[in-house]
N, C-alpha and C positions, 0 to 999 in steps of 0.2 A: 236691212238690219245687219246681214253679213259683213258687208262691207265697211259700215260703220265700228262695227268691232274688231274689223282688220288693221284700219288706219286706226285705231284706238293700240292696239297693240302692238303697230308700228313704232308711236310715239314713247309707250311707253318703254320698247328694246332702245330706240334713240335715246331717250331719257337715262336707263340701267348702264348704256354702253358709257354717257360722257358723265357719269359720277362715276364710275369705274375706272377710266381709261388713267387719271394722272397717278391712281398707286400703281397700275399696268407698264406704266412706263417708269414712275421711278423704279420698280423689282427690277423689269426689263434692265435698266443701267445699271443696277447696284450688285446685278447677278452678272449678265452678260458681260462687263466690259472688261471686269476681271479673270471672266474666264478667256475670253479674245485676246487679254493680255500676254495673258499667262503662257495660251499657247502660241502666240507670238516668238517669247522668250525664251522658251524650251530650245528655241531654235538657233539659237545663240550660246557661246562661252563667254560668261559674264565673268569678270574681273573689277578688281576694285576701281581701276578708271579705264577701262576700254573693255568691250564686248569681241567679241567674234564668231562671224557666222557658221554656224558647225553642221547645219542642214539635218538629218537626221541620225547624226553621227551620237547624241545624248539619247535619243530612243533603244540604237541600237546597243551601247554599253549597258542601259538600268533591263534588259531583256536578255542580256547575258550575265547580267550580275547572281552569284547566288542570294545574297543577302536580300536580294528583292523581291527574288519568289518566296524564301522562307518568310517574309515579312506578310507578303500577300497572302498567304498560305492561312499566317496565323489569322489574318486579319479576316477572311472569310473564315473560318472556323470560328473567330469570336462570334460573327454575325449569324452566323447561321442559330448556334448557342443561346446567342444573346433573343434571336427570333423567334425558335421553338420554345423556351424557356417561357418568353410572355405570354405565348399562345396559351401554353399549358395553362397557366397562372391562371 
């Protein structure tokens, strides 16, 4: 009887996984490949017709920049705001 409700359960995780799996993978590409891009490209001095590779040379200027941290500043003080506020609510 156990055993019968095991491979019963089996089938039906087999079943849940392969109607699931193709939004799984489209999110997976529609999320991921943009962000792999992107950090790809950070990596880079892009120009209107030629790139060049700047290695972490754009990390370290927007981490020395003030206008970055003031922005991040605001930006977590929105959120924080914007979080407690609906809690409240």
């Amino acid at each position: 009887m156990q055993r019968a409700a095991s491979s019963m359960l089996k089938k039906e995780n087999s079943l849940g996984w392969k109607l699931v799996s193709p939004t799984v993978i489209l999110l997976m590409i529609l999320i991921l490949y943009p962000v792999g891009y992107n950090i790809y490209i950070s990596f880079f001095d892009y120009g209107i017709t030629s790139s060049t590779f700047v290695g972490l040379e754009n990390y370290v200027r927007v981490f020395k920049d003030s206008a970055f941290w003031k922005s991040f500043f605001i930006t977590v003080g929105f959120t924080l705001m914007t979080v407690i506020g609906s809690i409240l609510l």
